[in-house]
C-alpha positions as CSV (number, residue, x, y, z in Angstrom):
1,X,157.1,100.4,139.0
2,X,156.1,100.6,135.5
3,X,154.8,104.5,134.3
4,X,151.7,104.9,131.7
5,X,151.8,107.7,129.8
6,X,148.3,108.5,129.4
7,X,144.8,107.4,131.1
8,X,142.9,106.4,127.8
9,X,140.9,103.1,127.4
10,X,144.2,101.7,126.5
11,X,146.1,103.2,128.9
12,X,143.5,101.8,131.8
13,X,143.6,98.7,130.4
14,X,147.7,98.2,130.3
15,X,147.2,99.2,133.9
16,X,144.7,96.8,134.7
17,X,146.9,93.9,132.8
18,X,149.6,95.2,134.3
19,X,148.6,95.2,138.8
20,X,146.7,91.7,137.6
21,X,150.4,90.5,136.6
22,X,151.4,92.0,140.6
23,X,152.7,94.9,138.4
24,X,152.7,98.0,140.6
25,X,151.8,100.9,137.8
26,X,151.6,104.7,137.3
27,X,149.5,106.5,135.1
28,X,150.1,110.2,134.3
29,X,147.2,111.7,132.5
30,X,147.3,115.3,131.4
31,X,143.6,116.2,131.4
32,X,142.2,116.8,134.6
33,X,138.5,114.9,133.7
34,X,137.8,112.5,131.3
35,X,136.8,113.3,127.9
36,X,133.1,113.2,128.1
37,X,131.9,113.2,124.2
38,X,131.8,109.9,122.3
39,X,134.8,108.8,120.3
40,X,135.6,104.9,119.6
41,X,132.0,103.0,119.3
42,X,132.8,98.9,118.1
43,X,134.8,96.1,119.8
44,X,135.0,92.8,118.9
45,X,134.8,89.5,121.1
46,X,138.5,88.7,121.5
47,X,138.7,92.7,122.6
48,X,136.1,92.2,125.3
49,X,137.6,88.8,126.3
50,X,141.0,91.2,127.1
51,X,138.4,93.5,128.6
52,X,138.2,90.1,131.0
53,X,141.5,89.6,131.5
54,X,141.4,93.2,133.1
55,X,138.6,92.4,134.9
56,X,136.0,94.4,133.6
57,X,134.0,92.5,130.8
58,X,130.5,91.8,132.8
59,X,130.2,95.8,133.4
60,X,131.2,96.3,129.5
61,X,128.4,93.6,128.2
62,X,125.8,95.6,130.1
63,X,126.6,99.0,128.5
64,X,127.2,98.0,125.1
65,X,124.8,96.3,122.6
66,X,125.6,93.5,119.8
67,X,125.8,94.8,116.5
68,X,124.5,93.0,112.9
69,X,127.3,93.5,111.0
70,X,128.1,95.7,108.1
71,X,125.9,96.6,105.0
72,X,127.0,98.3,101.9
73,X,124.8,100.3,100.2
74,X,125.1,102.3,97.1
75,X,124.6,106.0,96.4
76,X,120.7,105.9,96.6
77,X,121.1,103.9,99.5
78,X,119.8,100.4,97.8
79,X,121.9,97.1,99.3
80,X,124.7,95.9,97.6
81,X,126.3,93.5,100.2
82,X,125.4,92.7,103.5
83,X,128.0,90.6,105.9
84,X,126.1,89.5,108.6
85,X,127.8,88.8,112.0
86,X,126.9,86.4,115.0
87,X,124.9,88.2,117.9
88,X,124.9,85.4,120.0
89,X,128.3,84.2,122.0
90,X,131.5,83.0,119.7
91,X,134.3,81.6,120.0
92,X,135.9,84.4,122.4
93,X,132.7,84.2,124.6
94,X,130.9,87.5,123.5
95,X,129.0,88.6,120.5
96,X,131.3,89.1,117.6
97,X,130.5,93.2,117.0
98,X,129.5,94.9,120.1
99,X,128.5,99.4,120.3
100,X,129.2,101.1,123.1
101,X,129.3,104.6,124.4
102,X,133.1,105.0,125.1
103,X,132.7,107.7,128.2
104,X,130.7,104.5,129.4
105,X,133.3,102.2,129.2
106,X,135.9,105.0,130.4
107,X,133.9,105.4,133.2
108,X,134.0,101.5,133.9
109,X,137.5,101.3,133.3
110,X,138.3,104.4,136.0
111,X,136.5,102.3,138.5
112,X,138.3,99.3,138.2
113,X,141.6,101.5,138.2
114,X,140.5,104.0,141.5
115,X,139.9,100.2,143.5
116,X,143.5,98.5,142.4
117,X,145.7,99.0,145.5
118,X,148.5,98.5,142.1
119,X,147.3,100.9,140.6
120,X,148.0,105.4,140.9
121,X,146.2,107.6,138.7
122,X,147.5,111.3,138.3
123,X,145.6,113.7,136.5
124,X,146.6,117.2,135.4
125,X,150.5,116.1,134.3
126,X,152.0,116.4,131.4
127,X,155.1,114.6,130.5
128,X,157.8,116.7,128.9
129,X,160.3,114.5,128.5
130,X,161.3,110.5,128.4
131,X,165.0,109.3,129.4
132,X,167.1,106.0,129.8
133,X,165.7,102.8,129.6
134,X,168.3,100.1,129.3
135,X,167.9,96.9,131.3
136,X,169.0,97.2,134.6
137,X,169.5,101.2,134.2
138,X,165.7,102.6,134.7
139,X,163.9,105.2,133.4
140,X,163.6,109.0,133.8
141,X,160.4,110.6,133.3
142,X,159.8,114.3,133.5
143,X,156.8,115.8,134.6
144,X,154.5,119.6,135.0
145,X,152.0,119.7,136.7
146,X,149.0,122.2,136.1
147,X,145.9,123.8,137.7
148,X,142.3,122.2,136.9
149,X,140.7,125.5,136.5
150,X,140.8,126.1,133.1
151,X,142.8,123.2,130.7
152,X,143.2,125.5,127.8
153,X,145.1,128.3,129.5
154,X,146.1,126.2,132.9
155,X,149.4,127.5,135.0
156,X,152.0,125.3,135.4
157,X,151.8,124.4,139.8
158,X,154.9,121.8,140.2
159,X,157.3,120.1,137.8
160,X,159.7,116.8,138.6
161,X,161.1,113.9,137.8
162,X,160.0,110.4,138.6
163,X,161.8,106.8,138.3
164,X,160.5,103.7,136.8
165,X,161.3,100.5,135.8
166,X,159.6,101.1,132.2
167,X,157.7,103.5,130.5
168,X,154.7,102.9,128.0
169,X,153.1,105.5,125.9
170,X,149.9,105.9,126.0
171,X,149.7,108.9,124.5
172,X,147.9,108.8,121.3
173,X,148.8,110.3,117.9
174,X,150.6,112.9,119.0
175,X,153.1,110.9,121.3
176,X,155.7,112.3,122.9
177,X,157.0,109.2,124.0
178,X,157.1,107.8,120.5
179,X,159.6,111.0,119.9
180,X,161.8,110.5,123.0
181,X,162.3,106.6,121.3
182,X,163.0,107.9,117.7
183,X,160.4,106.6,116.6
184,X,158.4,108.2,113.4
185,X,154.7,106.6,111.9
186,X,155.1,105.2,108.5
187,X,151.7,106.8,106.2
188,X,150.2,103.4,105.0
189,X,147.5,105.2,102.6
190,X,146.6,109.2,102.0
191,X,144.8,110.8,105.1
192,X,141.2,111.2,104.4
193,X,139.1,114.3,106.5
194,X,135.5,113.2,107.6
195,X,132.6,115.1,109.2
196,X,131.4,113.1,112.4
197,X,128.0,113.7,113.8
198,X,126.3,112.3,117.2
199,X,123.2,112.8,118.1
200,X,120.5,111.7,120.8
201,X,117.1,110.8,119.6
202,X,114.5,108.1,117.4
203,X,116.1,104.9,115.5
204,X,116.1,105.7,111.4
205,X,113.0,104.3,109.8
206,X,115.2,101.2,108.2
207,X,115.3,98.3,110.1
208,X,119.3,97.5,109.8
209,X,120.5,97.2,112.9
210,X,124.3,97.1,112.1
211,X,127.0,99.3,110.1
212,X,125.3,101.3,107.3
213,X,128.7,102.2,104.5
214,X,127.0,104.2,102.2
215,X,129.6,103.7,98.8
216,X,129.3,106.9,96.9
217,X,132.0,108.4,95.7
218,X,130.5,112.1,95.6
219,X,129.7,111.7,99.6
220,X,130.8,108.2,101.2
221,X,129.2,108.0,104.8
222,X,129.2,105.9,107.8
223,X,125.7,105.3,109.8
224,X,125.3,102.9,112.9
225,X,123.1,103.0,116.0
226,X,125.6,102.8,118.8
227,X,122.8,102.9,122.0
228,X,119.2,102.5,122.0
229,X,118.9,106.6,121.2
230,X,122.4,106.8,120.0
231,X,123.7,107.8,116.2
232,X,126.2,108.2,114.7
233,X,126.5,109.3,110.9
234,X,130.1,110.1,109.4
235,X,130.7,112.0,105.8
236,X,133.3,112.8,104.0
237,X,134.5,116.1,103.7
238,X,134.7,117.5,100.1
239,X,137.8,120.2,99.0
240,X,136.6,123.4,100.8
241,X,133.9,122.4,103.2
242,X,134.3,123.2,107.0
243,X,132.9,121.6,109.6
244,X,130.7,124.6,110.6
245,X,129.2,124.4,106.7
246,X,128.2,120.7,107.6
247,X,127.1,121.6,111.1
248,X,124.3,124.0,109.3
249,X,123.8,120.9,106.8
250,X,123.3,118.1,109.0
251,X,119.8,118.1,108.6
252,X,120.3,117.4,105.0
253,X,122.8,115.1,105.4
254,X,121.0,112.3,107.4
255,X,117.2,113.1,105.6
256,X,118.0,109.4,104.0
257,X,117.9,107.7,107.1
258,X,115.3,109.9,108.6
259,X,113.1,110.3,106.1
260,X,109.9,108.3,104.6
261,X,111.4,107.3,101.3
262,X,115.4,105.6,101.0
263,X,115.0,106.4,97.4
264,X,114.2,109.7,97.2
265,X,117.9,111.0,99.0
266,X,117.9,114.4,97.3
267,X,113.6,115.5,97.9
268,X,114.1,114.9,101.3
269,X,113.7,117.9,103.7
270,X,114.6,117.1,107.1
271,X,112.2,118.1,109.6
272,X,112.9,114.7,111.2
273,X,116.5,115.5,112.0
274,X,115.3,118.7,114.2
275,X,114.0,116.1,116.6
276,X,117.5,114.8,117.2
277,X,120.0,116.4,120.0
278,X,123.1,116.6,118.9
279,X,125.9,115.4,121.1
280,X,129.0,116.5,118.8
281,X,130.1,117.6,116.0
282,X,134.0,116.9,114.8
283,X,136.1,117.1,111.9
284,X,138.0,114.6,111.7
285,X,141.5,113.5,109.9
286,X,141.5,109.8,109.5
287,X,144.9,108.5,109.1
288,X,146.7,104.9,108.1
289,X,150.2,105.0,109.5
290,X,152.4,102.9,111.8
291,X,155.1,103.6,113.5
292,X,158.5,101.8,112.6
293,X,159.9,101.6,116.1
294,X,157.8,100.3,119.0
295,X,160.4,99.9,121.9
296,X,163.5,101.5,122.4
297,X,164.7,99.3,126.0
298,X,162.1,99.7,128.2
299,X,160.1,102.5,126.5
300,X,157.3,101.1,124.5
301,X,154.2,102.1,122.6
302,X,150.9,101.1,122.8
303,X,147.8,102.1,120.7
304,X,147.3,104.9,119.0
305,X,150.8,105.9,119.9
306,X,152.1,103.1,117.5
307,X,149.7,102.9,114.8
308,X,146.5,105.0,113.6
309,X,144.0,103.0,112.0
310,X,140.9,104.7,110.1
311,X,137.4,103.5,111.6
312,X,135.8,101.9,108.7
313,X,136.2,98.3,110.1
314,X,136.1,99.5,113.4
315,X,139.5,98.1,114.6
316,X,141.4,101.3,116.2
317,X,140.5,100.8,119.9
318,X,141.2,96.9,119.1
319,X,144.2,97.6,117.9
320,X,145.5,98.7,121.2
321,X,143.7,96.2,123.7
322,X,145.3,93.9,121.5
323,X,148.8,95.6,122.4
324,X,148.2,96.1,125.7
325,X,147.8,92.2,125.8
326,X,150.7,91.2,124.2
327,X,153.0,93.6,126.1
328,X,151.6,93.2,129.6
329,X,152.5,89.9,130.8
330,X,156.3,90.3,129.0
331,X,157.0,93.1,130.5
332,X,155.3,91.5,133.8
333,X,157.5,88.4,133.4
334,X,161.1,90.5,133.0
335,X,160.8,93.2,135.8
336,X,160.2,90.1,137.8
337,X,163.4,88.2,136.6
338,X,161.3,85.1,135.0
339,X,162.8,86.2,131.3
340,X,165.6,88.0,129.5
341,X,164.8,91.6,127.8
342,X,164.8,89.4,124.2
343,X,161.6,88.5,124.9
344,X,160.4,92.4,125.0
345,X,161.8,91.8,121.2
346,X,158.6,89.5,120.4
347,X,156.3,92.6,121.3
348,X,156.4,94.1,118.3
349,X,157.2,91.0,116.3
350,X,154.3,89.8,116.6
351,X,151.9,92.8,117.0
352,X,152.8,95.2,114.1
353,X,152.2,92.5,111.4
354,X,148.2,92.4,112.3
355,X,148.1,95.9,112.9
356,X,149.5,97.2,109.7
357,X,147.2,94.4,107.7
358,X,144.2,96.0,109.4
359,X,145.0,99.6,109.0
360,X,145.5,98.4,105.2
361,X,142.0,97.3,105.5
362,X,140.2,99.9,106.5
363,X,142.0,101.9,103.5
364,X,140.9,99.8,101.8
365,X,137.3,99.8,102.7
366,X,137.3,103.9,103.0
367,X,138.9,103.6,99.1
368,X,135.9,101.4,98.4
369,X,133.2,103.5,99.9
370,X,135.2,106.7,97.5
371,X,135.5,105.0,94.3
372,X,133.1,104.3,91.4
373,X,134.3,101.0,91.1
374,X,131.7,100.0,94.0
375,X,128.8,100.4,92.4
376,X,129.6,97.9,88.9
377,X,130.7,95.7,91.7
378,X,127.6,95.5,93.1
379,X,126.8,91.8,91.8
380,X,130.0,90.3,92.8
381,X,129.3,91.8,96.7
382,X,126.3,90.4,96.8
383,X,127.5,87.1,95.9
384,X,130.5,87.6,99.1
385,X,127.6,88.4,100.9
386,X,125.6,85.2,100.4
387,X,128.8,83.6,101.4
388,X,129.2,82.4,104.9
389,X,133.3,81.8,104.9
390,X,134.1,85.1,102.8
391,X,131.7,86.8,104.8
392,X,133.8,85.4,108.3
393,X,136.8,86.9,106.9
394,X,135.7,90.0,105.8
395,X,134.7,90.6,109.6
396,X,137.0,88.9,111.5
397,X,139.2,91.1,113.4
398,X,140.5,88.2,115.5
399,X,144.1,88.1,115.3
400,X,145.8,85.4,112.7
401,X,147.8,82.9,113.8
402,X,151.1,84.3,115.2
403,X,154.6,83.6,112.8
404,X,156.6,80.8,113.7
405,X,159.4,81.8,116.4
406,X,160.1,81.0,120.2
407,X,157.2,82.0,121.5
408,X,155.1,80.5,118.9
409,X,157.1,77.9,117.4
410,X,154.5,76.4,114.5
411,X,155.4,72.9,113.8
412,X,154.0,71.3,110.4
413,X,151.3,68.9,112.1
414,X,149.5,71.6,114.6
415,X,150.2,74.7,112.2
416,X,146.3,75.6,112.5
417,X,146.3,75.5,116.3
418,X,149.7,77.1,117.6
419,X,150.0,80.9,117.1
420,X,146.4,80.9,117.7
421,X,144.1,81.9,120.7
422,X,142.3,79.1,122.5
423,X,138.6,79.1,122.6
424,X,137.1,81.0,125.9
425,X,134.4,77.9,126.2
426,X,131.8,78.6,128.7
427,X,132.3,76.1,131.3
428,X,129.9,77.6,134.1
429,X,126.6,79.9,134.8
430,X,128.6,83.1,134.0
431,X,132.1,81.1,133.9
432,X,134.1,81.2,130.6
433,X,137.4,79.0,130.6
434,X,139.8,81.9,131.0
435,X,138.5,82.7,134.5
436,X,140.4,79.0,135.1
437,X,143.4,79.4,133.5
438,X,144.7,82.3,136.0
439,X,147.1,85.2,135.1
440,X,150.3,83.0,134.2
441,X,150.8,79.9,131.8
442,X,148.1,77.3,131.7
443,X,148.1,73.5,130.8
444,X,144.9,72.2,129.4
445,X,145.0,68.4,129.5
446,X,142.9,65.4,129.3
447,X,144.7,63.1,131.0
448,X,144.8,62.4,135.2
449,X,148.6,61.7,135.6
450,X,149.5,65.4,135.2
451,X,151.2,67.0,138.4
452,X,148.8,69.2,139.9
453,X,151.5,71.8,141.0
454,X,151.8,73.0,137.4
455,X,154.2,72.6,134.2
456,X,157.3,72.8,134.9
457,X,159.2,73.4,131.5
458,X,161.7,75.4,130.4
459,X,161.3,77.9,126.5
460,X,164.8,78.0,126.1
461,X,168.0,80.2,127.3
462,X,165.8,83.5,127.0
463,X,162.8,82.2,129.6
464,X,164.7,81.3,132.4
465,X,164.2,77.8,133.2
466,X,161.0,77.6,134.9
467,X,157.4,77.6,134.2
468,X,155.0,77.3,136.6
469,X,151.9,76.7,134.1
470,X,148.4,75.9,136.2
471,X,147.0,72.8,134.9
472,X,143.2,72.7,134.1
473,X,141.9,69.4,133.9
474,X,139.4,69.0,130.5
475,X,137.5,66.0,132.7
476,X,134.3,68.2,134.4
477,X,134.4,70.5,131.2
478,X,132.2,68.9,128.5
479,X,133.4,71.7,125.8
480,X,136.8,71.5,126.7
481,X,136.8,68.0,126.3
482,X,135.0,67.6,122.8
483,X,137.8,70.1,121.8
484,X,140.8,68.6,123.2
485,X,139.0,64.8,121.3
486,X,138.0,66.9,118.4
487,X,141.7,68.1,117.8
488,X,143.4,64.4,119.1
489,X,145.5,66.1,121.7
490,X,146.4,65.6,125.4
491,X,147.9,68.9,126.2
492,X,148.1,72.3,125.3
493,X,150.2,74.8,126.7
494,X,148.9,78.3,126.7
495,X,150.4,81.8,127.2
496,X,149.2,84.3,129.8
497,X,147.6,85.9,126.8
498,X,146.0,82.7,125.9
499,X,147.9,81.8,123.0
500,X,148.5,78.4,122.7
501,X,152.2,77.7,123.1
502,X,152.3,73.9,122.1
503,X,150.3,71.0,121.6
504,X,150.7,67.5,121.8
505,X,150.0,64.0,123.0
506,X,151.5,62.1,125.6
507,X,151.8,58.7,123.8
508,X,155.7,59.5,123.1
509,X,156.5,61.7,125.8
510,X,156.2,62.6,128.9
511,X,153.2,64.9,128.8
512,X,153.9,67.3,131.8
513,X,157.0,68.2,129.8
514,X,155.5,69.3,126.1
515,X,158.5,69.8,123.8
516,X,158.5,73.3,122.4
């Protein structure tokens, strides 16, 4: 049994990842509902294609809403870049930007939990402590338990200590489980404090339908339509202000967007805003930091537990779907005796690189937004904008190709295509290629002669010597197909996470046995 240490989106979705594996899983959460207010807003389309690894994808696309992209405007609100993204289906199988209400998808994700016979959710305990680990020697967890009737002042009603095969810590900033490992976060940038505002009520005048970053270094803001009703406007806080200062100010605040004239920011009054119900207000401290130890045996950490990302490129969530991902079908594949613990080693090998270079980013975007620079920039950001490839990198939260190593070994000739995901193709009314390719290994080939038990292939002394890879045959899947002609290969070998292994052709070897 594998313990989750807290009941977040990422701590659901482990879970899911986890019982789809045949992962029998835990999860101790130490609030007794959900949190009901809004709090992450954007996912990208390889997060919801995780979101369909855990089963759950269809009920996300029809709460959440794709997303234009991300417009920069200047201190009177006039353009100075706009990076447009793709609303229709890319190469993950989903819009590229896609809002949501997270209490929406929470309450999607609970679902999806309550009906997995793998799957136990405990509300109202709190962890208090985190013990052993080692392989073969378990782990300790100790528990409280408290009454529902009031959270804030709740009496402790039970206490104990439970057993598990491994522990992962869901637990969010404050993590006590990234204490019990010796772990400590690593500040990547100065923390920044913001003012966050949702509200219920009319669309602003403008037509943008995407990310409004408003670069002005007296007041840098945040605007995006997250539902068809649904705002949400962020400011920085200037030295001094409180939150109840802004609260009374809100009207002001969001008169540009509300008002008739985008020009006239300061004449505004905002009898618009009055109109608006507000959902929440929050003060929020944005911080850029990662954690320099994400596993300690069989304790790990996942999410916001290992790294805390500021939301100007809208990766945080991302950031832990992505972990949850990489971890899952590792840790699936040792507790059942298929690998060594080395390749628990990989988790972080390969998942704190792309998580430190986004948290970067979106410093570096919230130091754009604050500086003066910006605005004499504004020439050179409308030329990025006007170009397609810049823009695509600018917005692509898709991870990079993986470093070279055992588990992505990056030969010279197929450099571009190993370390990489595969595309989810739609093969089917409602069918995307990853509902083929099962839970385990998969062998995409374009040849007959294949065995159709599977792959059976050893990845060296640390893998164990099997691999029982289902083999999907590219011959009644047209996209599939072009690809597999398109890139000259007969095989590719992909990883329960779906990224691809190895590649090859079977001219000078055997092609049920691609050498890795």
């Amino acid at each position: 049994m594998v313990i989750i240490v807290g009941a977040g989106p990422a701590g659901m979705v482990t879970a899911l990842l986890l019982a789809r594996q045949g992962v029998q899983v835990l999860l101790l959460e130490r609030h007794h509902r959900p949190y009901p207010l809004p709090r992450a807003v954007h996912l990208d389309d390889e997060c919801v294609r995780i979101l369909q690894s855990a089963g759950v994808a269809a009920e996300f696309v029809r709460i959440s809403r794709p997303a234009a992209g991300l417009r920069l405007l200047d201190a009177r609100h006039e353009p100075l870049a706009e990076f447009r993204r793709s609303e229709t289906v890319g190469a993950h199988g989903y819009p590229q930007a896609n809002l949501f209400d997270q209490p929406a998808l929470e309450e999607i994700l609970l679902k999806a939990v309550s009906q997995d016979p793998l799957i136990e959710l405990r509300r109202g305990v709190t962890v208090t402590g985190v013990e052993g680990g080692g392989a073969g020697a378990g782990c300790r967890v100790r528990w409280v338990r408290t009454s529902s009737s009031d959270e804030l002042g709740a009496a402790e009603v039970g206490a104990g200590v439970l057993a598990a095969e491994a522990v992962v810590g869901c637990d969010g900033a404050g993590s006590l489980v990234r204490s019990a490992i010796g772990s400590r976060f690593r500040t990547l940038a100065p923390d920044q404090t913001w003012f966050v505002l949702d509200v219920l009520g009319p669309a602003p005048v403008r037509p943008w339908d995407g990310v409004e970053q408003i670069c002005d270094p007296a007041r840098p803001a945040t605007y995006l339509r997250v539902g068809e009703q649904r705002l949400r406007w962020e400011f920085r806080m200037r030295p001094g202000e409180t939150i109840d200062e802004l609260t009374e100010r809100r009207a002001e605040l969001v008169a540009p967007w509300l008002g008739p004239s985008r020009h006239a920011v300061h004449a505004v009054h905002a009898t618009h805003a009055v109109t608006h119900q507000v959902l929440r207000t929050a003060e929020y401290t944005f911080r850029a930091a990662v954690a320099d130890r994400w596993r300690r045996d069989r304790v790990f950490l996942v999410g916001d537990a290992a790294h805390l990302t500021p939301p100007f490129i809208g990766q945080g969530l991302g950031s832990g779907l992505r972990d949850a991902a990489n971890l899952s079908w590792k840790l699936a594949m040792v507790l059942r005796g298929a690998a060594n613990d080395w390749l628990l080693d990989s988790y972080q090998a390969e998942r704190a690189p792309h998580a430190t270079t986004l948290i970067r980013l979106a410093a570096l975007a919230g130091g754009l937004m604050s500086s003066p620079v910006a605005a004499r920039l504004g020439p050179v950001l409308r030329a990025a904008g006007r170009s397609e490839k810049l823009t695509s990198r600018i917005l692509a939260g898709t991870s990079p190709p993986l470093r070279s190593g055992p588990l992505a070994p990056r030969r010279p000739a197929f450099r571009s295509l190993v370390g990489t995901l595969v595309p989810n193709f739609g093969v089917g009314p409602d069918t995307r290629l990853d509902d083929l390719l099962g839970t385990g290994f998969a062998l995409l080939t374009r040849r007959e002669d294949v065995p159709a038990d599977g792959l059976r292939a050893g990845l060296g002394a640390g893998l164990g010597a099997q691999l029982g890879a289902r083999v999907v045959r590219a011959g009644g899947l047209p996209l599939v197909r072009q690809w597999l002609d398109a890139q000259d290969l007969d095989f590719v070998l992909l990883r329960p996470d779906r990224v691809i292994l190895a590649v090859g052709s079977g001219r000078s070897r055997d092609a049920s046995r691609p050498a890795v």
